[in-house]
C-alpha positions as CSV (number, residue, x, y, z in Angstrom):
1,X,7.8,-7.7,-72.7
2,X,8.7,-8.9,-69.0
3,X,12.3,-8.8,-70.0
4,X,12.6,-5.5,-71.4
5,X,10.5,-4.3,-68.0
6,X,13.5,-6.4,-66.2
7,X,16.2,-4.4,-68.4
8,X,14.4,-1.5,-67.5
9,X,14.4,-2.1,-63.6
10,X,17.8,-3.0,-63.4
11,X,19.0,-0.2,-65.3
12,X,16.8,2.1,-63.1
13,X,17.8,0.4,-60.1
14,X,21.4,0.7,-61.1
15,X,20.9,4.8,-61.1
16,X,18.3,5.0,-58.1
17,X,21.8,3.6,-56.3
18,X,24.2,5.6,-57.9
19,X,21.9,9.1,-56.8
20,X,21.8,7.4,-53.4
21,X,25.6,7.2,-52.9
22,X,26.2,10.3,-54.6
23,X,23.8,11.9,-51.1
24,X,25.0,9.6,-48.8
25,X,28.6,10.3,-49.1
26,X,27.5,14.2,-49.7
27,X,30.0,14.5,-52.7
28,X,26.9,16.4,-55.0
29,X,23.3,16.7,-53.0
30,X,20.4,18.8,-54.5
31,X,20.7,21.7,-51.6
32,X,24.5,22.1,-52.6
33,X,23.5,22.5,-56.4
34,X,20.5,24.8,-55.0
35,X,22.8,26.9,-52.9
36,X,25.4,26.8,-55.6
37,X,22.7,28.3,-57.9
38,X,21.9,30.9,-55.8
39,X,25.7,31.8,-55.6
40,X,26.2,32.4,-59.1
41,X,23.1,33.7,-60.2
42,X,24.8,37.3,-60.7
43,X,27.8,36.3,-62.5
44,X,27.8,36.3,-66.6
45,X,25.2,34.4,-67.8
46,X,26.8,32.6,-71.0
47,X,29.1,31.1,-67.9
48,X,26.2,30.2,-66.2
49,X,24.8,28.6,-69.2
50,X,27.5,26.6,-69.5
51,X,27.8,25.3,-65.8
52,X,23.7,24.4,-66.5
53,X,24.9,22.4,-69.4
54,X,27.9,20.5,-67.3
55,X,25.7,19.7,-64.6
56,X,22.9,18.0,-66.5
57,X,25.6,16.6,-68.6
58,X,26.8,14.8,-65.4
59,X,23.4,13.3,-64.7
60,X,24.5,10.5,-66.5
61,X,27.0,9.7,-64.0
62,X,26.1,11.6,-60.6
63,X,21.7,11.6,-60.7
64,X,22.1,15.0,-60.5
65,X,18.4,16.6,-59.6
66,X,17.3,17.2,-63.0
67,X,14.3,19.2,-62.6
68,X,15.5,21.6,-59.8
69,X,18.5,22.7,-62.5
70,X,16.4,23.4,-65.2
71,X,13.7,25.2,-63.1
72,X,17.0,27.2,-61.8
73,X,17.9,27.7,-65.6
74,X,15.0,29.6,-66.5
75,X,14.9,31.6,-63.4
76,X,18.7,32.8,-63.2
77,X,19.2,32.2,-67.1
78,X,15.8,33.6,-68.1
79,X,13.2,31.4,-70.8
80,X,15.6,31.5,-74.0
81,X,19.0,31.0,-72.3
82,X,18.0,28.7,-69.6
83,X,16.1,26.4,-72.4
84,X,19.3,26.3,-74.8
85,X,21.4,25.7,-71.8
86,X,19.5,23.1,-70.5
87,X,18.3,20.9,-74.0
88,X,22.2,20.8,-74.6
89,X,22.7,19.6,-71.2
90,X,20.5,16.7,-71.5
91,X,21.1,15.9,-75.2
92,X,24.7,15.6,-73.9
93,X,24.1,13.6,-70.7
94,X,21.4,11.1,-73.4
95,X,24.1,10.4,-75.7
96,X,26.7,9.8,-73.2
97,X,24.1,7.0,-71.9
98,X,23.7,5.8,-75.5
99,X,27.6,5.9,-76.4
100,X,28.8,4.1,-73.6
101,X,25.8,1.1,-73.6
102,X,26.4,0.7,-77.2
103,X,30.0,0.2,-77.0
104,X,29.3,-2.7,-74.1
105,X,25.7,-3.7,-75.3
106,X,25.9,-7.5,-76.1
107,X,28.6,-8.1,-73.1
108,X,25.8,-6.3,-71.1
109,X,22.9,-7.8,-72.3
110,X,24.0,-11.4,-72.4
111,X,25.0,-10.8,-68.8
112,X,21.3,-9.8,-67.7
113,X,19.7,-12.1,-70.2
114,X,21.1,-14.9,-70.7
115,X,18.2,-16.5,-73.0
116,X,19.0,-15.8,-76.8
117,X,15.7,-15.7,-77.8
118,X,14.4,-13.0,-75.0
119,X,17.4,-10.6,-76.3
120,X,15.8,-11.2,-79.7
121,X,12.4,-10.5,-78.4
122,X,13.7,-7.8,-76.6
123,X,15.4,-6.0,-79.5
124,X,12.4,-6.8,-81.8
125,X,10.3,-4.8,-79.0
126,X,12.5,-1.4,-78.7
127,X,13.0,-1.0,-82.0
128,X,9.5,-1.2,-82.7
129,X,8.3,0.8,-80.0
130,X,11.6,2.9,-78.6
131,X,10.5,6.2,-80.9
132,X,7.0,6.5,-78.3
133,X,9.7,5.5,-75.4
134,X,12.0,7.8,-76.0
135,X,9.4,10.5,-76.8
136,X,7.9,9.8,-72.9
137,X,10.8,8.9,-71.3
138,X,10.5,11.9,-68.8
139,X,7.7,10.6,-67.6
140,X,9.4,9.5,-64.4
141,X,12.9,9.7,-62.8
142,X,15.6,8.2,-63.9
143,X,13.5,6.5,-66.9
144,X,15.2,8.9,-69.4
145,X,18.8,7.7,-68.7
146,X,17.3,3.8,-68.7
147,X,15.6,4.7,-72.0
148,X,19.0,5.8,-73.5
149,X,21.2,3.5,-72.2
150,X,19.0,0.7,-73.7
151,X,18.9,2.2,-77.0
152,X,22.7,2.2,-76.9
153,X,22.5,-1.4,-75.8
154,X,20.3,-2.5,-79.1
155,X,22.0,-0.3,-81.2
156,X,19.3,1.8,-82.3
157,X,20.1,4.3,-85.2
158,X,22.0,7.0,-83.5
159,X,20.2,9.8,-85.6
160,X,16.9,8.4,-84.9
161,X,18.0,8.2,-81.2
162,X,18.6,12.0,-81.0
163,X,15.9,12.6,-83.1
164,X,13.4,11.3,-80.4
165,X,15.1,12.0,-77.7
166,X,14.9,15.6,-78.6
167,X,11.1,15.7,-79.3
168,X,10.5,14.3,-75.8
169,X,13.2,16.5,-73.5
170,X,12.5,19.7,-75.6
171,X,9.0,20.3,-74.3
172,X,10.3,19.2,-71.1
173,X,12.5,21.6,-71.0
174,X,10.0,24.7,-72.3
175,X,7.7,23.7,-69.9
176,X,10.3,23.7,-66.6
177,X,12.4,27.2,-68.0
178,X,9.6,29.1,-68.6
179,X,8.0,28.3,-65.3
180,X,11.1,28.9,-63.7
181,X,11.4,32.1,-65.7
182,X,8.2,33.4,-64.4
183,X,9.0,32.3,-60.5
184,X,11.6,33.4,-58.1
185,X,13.6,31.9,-55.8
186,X,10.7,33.5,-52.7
187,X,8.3,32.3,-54.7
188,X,8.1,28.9,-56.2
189,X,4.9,27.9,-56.2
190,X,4.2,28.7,-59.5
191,X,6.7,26.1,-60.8
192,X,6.5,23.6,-58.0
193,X,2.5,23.1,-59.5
194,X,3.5,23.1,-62.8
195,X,6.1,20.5,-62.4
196,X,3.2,18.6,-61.0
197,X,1.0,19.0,-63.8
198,X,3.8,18.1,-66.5
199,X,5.1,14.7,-64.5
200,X,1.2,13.7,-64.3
201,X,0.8,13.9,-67.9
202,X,3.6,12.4,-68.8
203,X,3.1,9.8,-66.1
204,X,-0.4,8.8,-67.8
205,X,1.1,8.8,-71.4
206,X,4.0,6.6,-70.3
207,X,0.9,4.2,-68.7
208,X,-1.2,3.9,-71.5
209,X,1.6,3.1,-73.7
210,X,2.8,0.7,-71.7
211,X,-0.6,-1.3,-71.7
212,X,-0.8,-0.4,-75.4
213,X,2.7,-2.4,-75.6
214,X,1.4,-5.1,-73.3
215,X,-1.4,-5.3,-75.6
């Protein structure tokens, strides 16, 4: 269990970095995708959709602030098109994770763990326990991009990979569009507590399974 937690770190740590270049060096900050939002709100909303879709699809590679675009779907986008547009978006963004960690996933995990038989217990552990992992992974930031690229990297089933990975980011995103749907851009408070609310359950589910798995 310690190594996987290690994987999980490293992989976390490894994104935590890339969102604090992508700040530093101001090529894509949250208050330019805000204000970029706020821009476009008024132009046709399939094209909209689609930028919604390529940002979150980009998360993968830029940390892009997940939670402020979806919230931003649902109010420019309204509930239906602001969830479509964002599910696809993060599906995309997932499998990206998963594709490109499977294709370098025993380079990669020899590198970080170099003991055979921790990369054995390691594999042994996901696959018996990624489905819940998946399921939570939004629990906290950047866990959802760890989660996938470590399913890529023990070549979990790809079908059972989206499968999951659906079930957790779809209520995700119902929960952040239809708040956003029902806020504006004046007033946010609406969404800003129930962003809180959804992150603290799915902070204590993501707990409790991991001292279930510790268990």
């Amino acid at each position: 269990m310690k190594s996987l937690i290690k994987l999980y770190l490293i992989i976390i740590g490894a994104f935590a970095l890339i969102f604090a270049l992508v700040n530093l060096t101001g090529i894509l900050s949250a208050a330019d995708i805000k204000n970029y939002l706020e821009q476009i709100q008024h132009a046709d909303k399939y094209k909209i959709a689609l930028i919604v879709s390529a940002l979150l699809a980009s998360d993968v590679f830029l940390s892009v602030p997940t939670i402020l675009i979806v919230t931003y779907a649902g109010n420019i986008l309204g509930f239906e098109l602001g969830l479509a547009a964002s599910t696809v978006g993060m599906l995309i963004s997932g499998s990206i994770a998963y594709i490109l960690c499977r294709l370098s996933g025993n380079k990669m995990l020899t590198l970080l763990i170099k003991d055979k038989e921790k990369i054995d217990e390691v594999n042994s552990i996901f696959h018996r326990m990624g489905f819940s992992m998946l399921i939570i992974a939004r629990a906290l930031p950047m866990l959802p991009e760890a989660t996938c690229c470590l399913s890529g990297m023990m070549r979990f089933n790809f079908i059972k990979f989206l499968t999951y990975y659906l079930l957790g980011t779809l209520p995700y995103a119902i929960v952040l569009t239809y708040l956003g749907s029902i806020s504006s851009l004046d007033n946010p408070y609406p969404a800003l507590i129930g962003i809180g609310v959804v992150y603290a359950i799915l902070y204590l589910l993501w707990y409790f399974k991991l001292r279930h798995t510790k268990n």
